[in-house]
GUFI-364600 format. One line per 10 residues: number of its first residue (from 1); their letters; for each residue x, y, z of N, C-alpha, C. Coordinates in steps of 0.2 Angstrom, whole numbers. Layout:
NUM> A> X/Y/Z/X/Y/Z/X/Y/Z  ... $
//
This chain:
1> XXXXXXXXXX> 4/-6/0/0/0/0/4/6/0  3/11/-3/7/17/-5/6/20/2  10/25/6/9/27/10/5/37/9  1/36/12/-2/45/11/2/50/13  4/55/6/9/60/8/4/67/8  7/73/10/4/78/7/6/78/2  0/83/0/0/83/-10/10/86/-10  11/93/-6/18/94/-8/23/90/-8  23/86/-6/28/80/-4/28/72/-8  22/73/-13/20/67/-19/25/69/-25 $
11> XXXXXXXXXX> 29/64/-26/33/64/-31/32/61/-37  27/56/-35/25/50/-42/18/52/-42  15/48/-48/6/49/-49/3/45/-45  8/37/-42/5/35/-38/2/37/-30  7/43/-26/8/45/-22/2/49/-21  1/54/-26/-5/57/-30/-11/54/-29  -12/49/-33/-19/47/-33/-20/42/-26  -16/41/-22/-17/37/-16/-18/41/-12  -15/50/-13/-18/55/-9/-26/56/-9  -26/56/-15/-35/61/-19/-38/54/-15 $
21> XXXXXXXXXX> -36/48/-19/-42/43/-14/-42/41/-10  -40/43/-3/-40/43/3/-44/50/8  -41/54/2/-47/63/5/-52/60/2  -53/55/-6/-62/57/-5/-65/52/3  -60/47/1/-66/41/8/-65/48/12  -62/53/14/-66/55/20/-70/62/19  -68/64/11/-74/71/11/-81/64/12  -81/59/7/-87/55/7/-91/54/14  -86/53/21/-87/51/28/-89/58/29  -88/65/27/-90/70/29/-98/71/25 $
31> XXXXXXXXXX> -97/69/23/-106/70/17/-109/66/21  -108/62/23/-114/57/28/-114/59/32  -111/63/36/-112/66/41/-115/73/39  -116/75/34/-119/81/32/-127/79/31  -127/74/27/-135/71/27/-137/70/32  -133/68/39/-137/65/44/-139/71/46  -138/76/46/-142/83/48/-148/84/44  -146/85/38/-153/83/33/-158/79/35  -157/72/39/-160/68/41/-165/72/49  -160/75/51/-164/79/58/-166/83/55 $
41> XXXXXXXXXX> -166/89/53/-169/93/46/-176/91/44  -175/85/42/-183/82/41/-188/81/47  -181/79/48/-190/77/57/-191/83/61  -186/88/60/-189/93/64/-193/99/63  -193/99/56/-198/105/54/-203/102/53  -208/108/54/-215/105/56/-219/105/47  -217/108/42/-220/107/34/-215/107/29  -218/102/25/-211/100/20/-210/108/16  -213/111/16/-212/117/12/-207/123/15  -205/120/23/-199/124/26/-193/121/23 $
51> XXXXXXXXXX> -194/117/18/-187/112/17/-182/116/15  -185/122/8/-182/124/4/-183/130/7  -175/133/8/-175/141/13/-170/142/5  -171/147/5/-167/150/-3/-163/155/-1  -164/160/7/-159/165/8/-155/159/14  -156/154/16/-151/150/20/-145/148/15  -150/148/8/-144/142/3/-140/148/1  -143/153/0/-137/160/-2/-133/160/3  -133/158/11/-131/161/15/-123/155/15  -128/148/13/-121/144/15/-117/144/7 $
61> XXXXXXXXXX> -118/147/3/-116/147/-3/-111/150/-3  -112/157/-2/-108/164/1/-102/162/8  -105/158/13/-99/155/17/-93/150/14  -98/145/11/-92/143/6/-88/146/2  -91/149/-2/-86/154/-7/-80/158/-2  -82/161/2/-79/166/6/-72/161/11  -74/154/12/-70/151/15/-64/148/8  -68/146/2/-62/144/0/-57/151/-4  -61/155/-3/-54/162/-6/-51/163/-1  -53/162/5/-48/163/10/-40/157/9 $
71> XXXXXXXXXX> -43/153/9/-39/149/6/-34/147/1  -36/152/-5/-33/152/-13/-36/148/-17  -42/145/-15/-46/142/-18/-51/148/-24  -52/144/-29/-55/150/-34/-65/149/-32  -66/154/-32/-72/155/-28/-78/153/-31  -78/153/-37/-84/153/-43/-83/145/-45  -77/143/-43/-78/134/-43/-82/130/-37  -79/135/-33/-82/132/-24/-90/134/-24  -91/139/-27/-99/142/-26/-101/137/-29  -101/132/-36/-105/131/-39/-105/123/-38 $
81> XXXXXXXXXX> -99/120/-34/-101/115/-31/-105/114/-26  -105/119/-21/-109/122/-16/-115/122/-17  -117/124/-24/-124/126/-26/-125/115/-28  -122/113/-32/-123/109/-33/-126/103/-26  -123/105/-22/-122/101/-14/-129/102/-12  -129/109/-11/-134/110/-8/-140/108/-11  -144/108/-16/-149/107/-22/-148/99/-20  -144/96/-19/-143/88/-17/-146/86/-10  -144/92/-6/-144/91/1/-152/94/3  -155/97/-2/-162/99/-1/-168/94/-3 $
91> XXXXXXXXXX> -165/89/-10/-168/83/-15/-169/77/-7  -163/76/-4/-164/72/1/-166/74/6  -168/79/9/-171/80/14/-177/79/12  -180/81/7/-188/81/4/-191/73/6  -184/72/1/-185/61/3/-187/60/10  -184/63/12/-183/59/21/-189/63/23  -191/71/25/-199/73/26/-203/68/22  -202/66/17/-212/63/14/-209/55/16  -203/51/19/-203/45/22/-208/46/29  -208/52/31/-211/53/38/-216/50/40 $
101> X> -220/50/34/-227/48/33/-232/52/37 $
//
């Protein structure tokens, strides 16, 4: 097994791609952890029509963006996975309120 370097300190495409798939298993472990929120989400609002907040989704959209240019991350790539996320993260919540029965 390749050992996980930082990205600075990878010198083959091995070491690279041993990197990249070892952050996704854990951005992946960080999204189930984000859905299980969406899961409480569901159960706690009292009508499925509170699902979809549009100045909440501007709001985490805007944190995101603002988090990754602090970083040197380009902003308009991060918002628009963000946007993607969320729009994801809204689709499964819907799921999980009408499971409620």
């Amino acid at each position: 097994m390749t050992e996980i370097l930082a990205g600075p300190d990878c010198t083959n495409m091995a070491e690279v791609r041993a990197g990249v798939d070892s952050l996704d298993r854990e951005l992946v472990a960080l999204l189930r952890r984000r859905f299980d929120y969406m899961d409480a989400a569901a159960r706690i609002k009292p009508e499925r029509g509170h699902v979809r907040d549009e100045a909440r989704k501007a709001q985490v959209i805007a944190q995101a963006r603002a988090a990754a240019e602090a970083q040197g991350l380009p902003g308009d790539a991060i918002a628009a996975l963000w946007e993607r996320l969320v729009e994801a993260s809204i689709a499964y919540e819907l799921a999980a309120f009408d499971r409620r029965g």
